[in-house]
ROVEXLUM-190589 format. One record per residue: residue number from 1; x, y, z of N, C-alpha, C in turn; residue in three letters. Coordinates in steps of 0.1 Angstrom, whole numbers, plus 5000, padded with zeros to 4 digits. Last residue first. Example, Ala and Ser with C-alpha at 12.3 -4.5 7.8 and 13.67 -1.06 7.14 Angstrom:
2
+-----+------+------+------+------+------+------+------+------+------+-----+
:   k :  n_x :  n_y :  n_z : ca_x : ca_y : ca_z :  c_x :  c_y :  c_z :   r :
+-----+------+------+------+------+------+------+------+------+------+-----+
:   2 : 5128 : 4978 : 5071 : 5137 : 4989 : 5071 : 5129 : 5000 : 5079 : SER :
:   1 : 5132 : 4943 : 5078 : 5123 : 4955 : 5078 : 5132 : 4967 : 5078 : ALA :
+-----+------+------+------+------+------+------+------+------+------+-----+
END
This chain:
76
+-----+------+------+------+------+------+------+------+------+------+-----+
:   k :  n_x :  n_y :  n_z : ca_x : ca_y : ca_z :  c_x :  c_y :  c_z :   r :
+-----+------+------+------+------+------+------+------+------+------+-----+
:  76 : 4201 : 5247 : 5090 : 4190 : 5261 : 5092 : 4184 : 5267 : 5080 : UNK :
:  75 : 4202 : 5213 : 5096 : 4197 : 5224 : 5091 : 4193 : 5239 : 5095 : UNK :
:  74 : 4218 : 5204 : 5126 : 4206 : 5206 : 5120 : 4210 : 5219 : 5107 : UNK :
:  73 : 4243 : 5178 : 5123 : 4239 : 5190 : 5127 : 4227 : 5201 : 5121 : UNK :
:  72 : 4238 : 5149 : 5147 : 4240 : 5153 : 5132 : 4238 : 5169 : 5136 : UNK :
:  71 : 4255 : 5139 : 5175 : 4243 : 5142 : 5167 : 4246 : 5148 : 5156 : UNK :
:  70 : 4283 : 5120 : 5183 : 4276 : 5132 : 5182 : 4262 : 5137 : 5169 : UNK :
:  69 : 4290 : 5089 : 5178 : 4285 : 5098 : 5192 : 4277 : 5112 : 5188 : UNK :
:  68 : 4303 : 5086 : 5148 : 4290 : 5077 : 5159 : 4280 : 5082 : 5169 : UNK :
:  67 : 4320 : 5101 : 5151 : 4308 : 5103 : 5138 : 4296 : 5100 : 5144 : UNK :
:  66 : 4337 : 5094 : 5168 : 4331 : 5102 : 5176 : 4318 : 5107 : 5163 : UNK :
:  65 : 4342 : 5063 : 5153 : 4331 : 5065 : 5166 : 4327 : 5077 : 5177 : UNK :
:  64 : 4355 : 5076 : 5135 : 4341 : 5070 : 5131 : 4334 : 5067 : 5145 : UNK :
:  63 : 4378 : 5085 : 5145 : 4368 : 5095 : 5137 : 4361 : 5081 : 5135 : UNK :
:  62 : 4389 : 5063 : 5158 : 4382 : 5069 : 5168 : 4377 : 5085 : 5164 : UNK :
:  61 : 4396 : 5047 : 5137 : 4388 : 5040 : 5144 : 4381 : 5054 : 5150 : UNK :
:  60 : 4411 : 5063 : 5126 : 4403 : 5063 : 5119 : 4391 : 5055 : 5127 : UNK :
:  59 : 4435 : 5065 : 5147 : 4425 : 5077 : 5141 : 4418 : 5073 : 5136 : UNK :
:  58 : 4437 : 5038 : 5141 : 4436 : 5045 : 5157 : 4428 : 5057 : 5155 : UNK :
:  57 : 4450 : 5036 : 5117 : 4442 : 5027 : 5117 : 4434 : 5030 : 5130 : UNK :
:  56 : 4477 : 5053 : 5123 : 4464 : 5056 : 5115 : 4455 : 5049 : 5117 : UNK :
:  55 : 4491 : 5040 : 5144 : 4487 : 5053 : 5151 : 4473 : 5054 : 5136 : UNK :
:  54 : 4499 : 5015 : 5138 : 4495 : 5016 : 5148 : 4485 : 5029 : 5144 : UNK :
:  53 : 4511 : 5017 : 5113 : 4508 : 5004 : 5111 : 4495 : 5008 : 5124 : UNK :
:  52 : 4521 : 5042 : 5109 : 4515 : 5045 : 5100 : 4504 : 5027 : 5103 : UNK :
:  51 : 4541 : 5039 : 5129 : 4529 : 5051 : 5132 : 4521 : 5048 : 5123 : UNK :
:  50 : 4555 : 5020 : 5123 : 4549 : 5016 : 5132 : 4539 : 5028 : 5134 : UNK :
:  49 : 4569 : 5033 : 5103 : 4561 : 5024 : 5095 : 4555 : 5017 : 5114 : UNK :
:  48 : 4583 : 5056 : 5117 : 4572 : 5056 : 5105 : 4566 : 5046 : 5102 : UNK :
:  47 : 4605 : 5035 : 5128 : 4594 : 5045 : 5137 : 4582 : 5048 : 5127 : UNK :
:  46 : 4616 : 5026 : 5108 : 4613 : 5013 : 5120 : 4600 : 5020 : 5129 : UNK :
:  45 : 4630 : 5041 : 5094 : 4617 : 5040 : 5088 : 4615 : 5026 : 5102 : UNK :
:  44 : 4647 : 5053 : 5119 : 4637 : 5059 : 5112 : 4624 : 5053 : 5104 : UNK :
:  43 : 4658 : 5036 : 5124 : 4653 : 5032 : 5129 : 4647 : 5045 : 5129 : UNK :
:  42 : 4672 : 5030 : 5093 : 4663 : 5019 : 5097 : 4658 : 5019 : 5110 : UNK :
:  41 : 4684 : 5051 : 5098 : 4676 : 5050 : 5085 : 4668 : 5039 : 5091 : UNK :
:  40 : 4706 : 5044 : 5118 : 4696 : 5059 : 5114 : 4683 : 5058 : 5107 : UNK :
:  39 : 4722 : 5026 : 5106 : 4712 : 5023 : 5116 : 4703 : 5029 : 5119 : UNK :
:  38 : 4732 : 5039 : 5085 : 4720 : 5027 : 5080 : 4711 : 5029 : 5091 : UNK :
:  37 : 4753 : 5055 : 5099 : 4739 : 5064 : 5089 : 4729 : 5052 : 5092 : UNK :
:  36 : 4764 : 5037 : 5115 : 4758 : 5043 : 5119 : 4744 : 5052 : 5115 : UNK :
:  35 : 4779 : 5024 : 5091 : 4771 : 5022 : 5096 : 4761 : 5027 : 5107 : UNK :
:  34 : 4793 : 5049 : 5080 : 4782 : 5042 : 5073 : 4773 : 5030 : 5078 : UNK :
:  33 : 4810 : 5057 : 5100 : 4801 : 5064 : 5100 : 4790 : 5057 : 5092 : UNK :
:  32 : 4828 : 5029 : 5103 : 4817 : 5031 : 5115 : 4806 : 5046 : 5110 : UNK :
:  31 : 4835 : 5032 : 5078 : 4828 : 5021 : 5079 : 4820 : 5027 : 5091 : UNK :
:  30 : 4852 : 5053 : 5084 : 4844 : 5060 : 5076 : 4838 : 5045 : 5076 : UNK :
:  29 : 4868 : 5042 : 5108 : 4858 : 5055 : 5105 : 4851 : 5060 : 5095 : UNK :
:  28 : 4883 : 5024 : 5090 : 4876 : 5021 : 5100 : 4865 : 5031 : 5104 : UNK :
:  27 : 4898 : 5039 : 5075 : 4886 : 5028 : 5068 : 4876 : 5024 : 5081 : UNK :
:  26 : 4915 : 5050 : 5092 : 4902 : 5061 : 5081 : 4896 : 5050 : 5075 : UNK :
:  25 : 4929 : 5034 : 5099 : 4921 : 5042 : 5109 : 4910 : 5046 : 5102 : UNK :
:  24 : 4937 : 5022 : 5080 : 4933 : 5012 : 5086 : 4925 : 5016 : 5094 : UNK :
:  23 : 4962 : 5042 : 5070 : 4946 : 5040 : 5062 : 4934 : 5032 : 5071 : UNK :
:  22 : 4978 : 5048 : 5085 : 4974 : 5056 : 5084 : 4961 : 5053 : 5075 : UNK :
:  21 : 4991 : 5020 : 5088 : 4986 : 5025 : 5099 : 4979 : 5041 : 5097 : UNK :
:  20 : 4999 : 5013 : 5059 : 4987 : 5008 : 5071 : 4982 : 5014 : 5079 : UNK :
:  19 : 5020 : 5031 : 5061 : 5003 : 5035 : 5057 : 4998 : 5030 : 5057 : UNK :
:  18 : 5034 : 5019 : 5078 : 5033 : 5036 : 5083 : 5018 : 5034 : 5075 : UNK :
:  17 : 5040 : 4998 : 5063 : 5034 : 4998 : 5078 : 5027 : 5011 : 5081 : UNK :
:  16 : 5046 : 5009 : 5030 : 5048 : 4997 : 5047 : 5038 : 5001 : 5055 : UNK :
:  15 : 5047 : 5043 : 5030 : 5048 : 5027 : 5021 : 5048 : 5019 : 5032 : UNK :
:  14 : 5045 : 5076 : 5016 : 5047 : 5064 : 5025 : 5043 : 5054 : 5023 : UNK :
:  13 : 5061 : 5099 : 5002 : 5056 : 5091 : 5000 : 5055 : 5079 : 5010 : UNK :
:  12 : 5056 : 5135 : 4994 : 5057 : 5127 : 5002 : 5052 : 5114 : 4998 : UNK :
:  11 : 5060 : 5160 : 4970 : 5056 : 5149 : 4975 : 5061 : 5137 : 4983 : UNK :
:  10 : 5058 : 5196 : 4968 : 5067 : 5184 : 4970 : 5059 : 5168 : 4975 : UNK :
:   9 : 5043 : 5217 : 4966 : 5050 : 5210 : 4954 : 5060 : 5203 : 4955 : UNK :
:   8 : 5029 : 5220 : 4990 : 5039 : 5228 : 4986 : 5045 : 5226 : 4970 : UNK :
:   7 : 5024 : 5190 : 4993 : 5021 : 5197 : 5000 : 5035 : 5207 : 4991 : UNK :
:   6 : 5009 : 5150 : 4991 : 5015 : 5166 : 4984 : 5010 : 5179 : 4988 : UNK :
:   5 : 5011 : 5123 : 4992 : 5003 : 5137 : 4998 : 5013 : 5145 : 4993 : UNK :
:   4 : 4999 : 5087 : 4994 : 5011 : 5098 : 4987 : 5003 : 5111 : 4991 : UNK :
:   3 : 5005 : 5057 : 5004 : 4998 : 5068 : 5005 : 5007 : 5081 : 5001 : UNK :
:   2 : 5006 : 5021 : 4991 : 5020 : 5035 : 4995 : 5006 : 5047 : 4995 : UNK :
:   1 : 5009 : 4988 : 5000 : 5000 : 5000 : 5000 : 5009 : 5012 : 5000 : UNK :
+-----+------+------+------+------+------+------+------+------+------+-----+
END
């Protein structure tokens, strides 16, 4: 593996171990940020699809039984 950086118009080149040790971190962090987004997302749509499974079918129940309760409204 060689990591190369350029600074000033000079380039640096590292090779062996050293860029192991400088890539192995940033793969590792940029894995733990990608999974952290997913887990985001999934416990996003984990919350939405429980409102939409629980909470709608709840409103609808309890607009048709206050339809039920309250008197019609008279003509004037």
């Amino acid at each position: 593996m060689r990591v190369l950086f350029e600074r000033r118009g000079r380039r640096t080149v590292i090779t062996g171990w050293r860029a192991w040790a400088l890539a192995v971190p940033a793969m590792l962090l940029v894995a733990f940020i990608v999974v952290a987004v997913a887990l985001f997302a999934l416990g996003v749509a984990l919350t939405l699809g429980t409102i939409l499974l629980i909470g709608v079918p709840v409103a609808v129940l309890l607009t048709f039984i206050v339809h039920l309760l309250l008197p019609a409204p008279r003509p004037r």
